[in-house]
C-alpha positions as CSV (number, residue, x, y, z in Angstrom):
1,X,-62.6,11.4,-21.6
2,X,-64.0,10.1,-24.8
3,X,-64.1,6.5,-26.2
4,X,-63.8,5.3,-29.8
5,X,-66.3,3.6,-31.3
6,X,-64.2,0.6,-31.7
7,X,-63.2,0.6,-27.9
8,X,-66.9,0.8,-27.5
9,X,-67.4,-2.1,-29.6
10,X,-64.5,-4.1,-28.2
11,X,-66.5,-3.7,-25.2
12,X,-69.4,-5.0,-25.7
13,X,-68.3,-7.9,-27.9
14,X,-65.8,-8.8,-24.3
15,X,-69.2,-8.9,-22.8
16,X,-71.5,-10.7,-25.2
17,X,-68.7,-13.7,-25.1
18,X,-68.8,-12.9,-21.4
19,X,-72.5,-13.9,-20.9
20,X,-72.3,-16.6,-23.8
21,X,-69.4,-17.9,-21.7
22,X,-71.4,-18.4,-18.4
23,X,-74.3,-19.5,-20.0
24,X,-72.8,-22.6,-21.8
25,X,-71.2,-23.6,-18.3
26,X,-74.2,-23.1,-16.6
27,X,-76.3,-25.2,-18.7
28,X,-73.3,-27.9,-18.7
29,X,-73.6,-28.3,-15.2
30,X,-77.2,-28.3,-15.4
31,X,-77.3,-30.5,-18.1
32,X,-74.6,-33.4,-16.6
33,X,-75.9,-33.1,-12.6
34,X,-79.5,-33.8,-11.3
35,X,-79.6,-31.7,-8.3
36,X,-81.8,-33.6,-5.4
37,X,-82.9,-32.0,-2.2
38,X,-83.4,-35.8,-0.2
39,X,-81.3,-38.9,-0.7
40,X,-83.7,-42.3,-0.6
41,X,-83.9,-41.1,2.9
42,X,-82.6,-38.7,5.9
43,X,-80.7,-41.6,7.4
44,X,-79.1,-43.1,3.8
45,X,-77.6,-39.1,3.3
46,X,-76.3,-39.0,6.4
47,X,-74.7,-42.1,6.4
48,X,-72.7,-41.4,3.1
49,X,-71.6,-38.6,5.0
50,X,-69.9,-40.6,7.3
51,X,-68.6,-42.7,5.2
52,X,-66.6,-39.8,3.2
53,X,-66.2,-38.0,6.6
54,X,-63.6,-41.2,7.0
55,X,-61.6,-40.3,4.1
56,X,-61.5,-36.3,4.8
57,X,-62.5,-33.7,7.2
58,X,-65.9,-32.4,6.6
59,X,-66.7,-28.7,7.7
60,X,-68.8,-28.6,10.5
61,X,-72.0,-26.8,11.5
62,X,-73.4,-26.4,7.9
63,X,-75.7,-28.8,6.4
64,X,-74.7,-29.6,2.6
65,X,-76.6,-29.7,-0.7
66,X,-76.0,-32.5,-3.3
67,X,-76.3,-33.2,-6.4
68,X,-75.9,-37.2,-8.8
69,X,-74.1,-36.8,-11.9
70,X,-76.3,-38.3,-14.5
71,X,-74.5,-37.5,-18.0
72,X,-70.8,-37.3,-17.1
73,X,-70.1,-35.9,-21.0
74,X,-71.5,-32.9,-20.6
75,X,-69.3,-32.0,-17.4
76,X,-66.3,-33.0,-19.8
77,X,-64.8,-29.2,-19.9
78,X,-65.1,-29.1,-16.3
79,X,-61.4,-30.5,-14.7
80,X,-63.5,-31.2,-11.7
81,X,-65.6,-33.2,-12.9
82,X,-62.7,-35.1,-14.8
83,X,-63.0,-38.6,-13.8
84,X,-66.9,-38.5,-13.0
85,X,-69.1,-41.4,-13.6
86,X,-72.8,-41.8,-13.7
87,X,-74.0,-42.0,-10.2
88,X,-71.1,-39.9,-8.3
89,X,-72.5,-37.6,-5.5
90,X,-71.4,-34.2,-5.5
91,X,-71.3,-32.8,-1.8
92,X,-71.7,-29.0,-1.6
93,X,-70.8,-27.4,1.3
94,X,-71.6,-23.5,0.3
95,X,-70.3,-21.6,3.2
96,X,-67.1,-23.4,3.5
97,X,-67.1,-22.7,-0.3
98,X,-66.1,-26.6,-1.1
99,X,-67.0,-29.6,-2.9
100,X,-66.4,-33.2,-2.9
101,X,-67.0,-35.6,-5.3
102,X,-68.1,-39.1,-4.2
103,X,-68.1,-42.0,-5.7
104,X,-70.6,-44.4,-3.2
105,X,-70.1,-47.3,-5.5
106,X,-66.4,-47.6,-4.5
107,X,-67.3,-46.0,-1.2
108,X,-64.0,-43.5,-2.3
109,X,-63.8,-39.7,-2.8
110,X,-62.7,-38.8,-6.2
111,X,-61.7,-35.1,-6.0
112,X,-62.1,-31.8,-3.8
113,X,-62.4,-28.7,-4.8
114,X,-63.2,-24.9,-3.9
115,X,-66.0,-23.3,-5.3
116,X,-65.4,-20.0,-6.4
């Protein structure tokens, strides 16, 4: 089976947007969240988890990661991220493949979603 130079081309142009593609929305989530490994403290982490463990079921036997939104704009293609403000906690739960976005100000979730 032999390919054309422009099917080859084709190709790899599909594949350099590809990369260019993942690499802008990689650095726009790294850009727009601040990714933290401890709250203020164990206890302060845990007890926002309670507090949006009242509003929705949270999976159980996995500890999350988070991360604060700092720069909301440069989440702005992201529909997730949609109505995020500066300070919003994202709760990632990776096994369960889901995230939550919290607003602790307002002590209210602001959107679910997968993670794919």
């Amino acid at each position: 089976m032999r390919i054309g130079k422009f099917e080859i081309k084709n190709y790899f142009v599909f594949g350099i947007f590809c990369l260019l593609l993942v690499s802008l929305i990689a650095g726009a989530i790294y850009g727009g969240i601040y990714v933290v490994k401890k709250y203020s403290s164990n206890d302060d982490f845990q007890e926002m988890l309670v507090e949006v463990g009242k509003s929705v079921e949270l999976p159980e036997g996995e500890d999350p990661t988070w991360a604060t939104v700092t720069d909301p704009s440069k989440l702005s293609g992201q529909a997730f991220f949609a109505q995020a403000k500066v300070g919003d906690k994202v709760i990632i739960y990776s096994k369960s493949k889901k995230a939550i976005l919290y607003r602790p100000s307002e002590n209210r979730v602001i959107e679910i979603g997968p993670i794919i």
